[in-house]
C-alpha positions as CSV (number, residue, x, y, z in Angstrom):
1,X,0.0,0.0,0.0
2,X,1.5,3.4,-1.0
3,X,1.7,6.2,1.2
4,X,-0.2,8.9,0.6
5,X,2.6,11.6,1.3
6,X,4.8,9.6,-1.8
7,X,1.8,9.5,-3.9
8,X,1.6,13.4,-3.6
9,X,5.6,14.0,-4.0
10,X,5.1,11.4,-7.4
11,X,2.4,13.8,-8.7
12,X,3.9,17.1,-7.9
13,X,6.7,15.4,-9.7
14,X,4.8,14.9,-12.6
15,X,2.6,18.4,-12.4
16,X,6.0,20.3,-12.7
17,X,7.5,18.6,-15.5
18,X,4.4,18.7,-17.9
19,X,3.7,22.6,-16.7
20,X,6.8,23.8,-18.7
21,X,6.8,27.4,-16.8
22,X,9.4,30.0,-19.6
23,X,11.3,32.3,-16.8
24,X,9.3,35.6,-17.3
25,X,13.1,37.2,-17.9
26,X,14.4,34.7,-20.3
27,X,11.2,35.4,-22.2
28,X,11.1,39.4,-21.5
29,X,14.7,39.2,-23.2
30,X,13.7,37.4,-26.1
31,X,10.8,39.4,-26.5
32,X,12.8,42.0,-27.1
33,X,15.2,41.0,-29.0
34,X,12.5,40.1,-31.1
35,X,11.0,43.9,-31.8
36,X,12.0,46.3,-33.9
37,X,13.5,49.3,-32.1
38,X,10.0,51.4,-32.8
39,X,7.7,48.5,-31.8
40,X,9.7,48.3,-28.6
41,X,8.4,51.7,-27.3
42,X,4.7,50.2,-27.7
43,X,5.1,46.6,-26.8
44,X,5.2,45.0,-22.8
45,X,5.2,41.6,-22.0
46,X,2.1,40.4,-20.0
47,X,2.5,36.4,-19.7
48,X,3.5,33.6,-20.9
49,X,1.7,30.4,-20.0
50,X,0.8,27.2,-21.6
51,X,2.7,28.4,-24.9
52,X,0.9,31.2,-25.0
53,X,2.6,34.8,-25.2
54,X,0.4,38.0,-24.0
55,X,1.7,41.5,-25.1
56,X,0.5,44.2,-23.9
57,X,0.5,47.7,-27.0
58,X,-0.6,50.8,-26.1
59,X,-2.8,51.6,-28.6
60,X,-5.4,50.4,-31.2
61,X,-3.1,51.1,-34.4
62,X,-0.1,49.2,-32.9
63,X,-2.4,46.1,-32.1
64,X,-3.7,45.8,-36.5
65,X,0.2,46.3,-36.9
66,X,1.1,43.5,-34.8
67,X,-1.7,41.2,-35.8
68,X,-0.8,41.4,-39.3
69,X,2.4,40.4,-38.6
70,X,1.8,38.1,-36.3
71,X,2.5,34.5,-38.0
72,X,6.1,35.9,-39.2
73,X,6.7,37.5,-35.5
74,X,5.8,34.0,-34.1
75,X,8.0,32.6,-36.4
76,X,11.0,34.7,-35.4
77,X,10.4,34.1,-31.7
78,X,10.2,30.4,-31.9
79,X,13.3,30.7,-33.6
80,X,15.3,32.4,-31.1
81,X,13.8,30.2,-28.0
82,X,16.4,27.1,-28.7
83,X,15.5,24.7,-26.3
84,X,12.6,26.4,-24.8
85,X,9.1,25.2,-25.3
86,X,7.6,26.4,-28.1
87,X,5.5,29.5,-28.5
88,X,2.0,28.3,-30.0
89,X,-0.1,31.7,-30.1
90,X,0.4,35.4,-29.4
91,X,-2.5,37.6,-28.3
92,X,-2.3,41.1,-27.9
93,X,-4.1,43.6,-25.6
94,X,-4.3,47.1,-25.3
95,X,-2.9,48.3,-22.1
């Protein structure tokens, strides 16, 4: 009969593995590495979770600009994340 106490640890285990959690810095940097200089001044990361990147723009024109471009900015970020999980979507907010 398992323990319930090792049963918790074993799932934990499991739960942390599968959650893939990007360091909000590591993530931040790449971001920004990312932008052109002028997008820069009107882009701010929000989150990243479950593959999915939230930017913040400050304005309703900068959010069309990014969307349009969104595939080939996806693109370029999933190329500079190595062996990071994979970006799946971006979604942008006004904020």
């Amino acid at each position: 009969m398992e323990l319930i106490k090792d049963t918790i640890q074993q799932l934990i285990g499991e739960w942390k593995t599968q959650k893939k959690l990007l360091p909000k810095d590591d993530i931040a940097q790449i971001v920004h590495k990312t932008l052109s200089l002028k997008e820069r001044e009107h882009v701010r990361l929000i989150y990243c979770r479950n593959g999915v990147l939230g930017l913040a723009v400050d304005s309703s024109a900068w959010l069309y600009q990014l969307t349009l471009h969104k595939t080939k900015l996806l693109d370029k970020l999933n190329k500079k994340m190595k062996d990071m999980p994979r970006i799946k979507d971006v979604r942008f907010h006004i904020g």
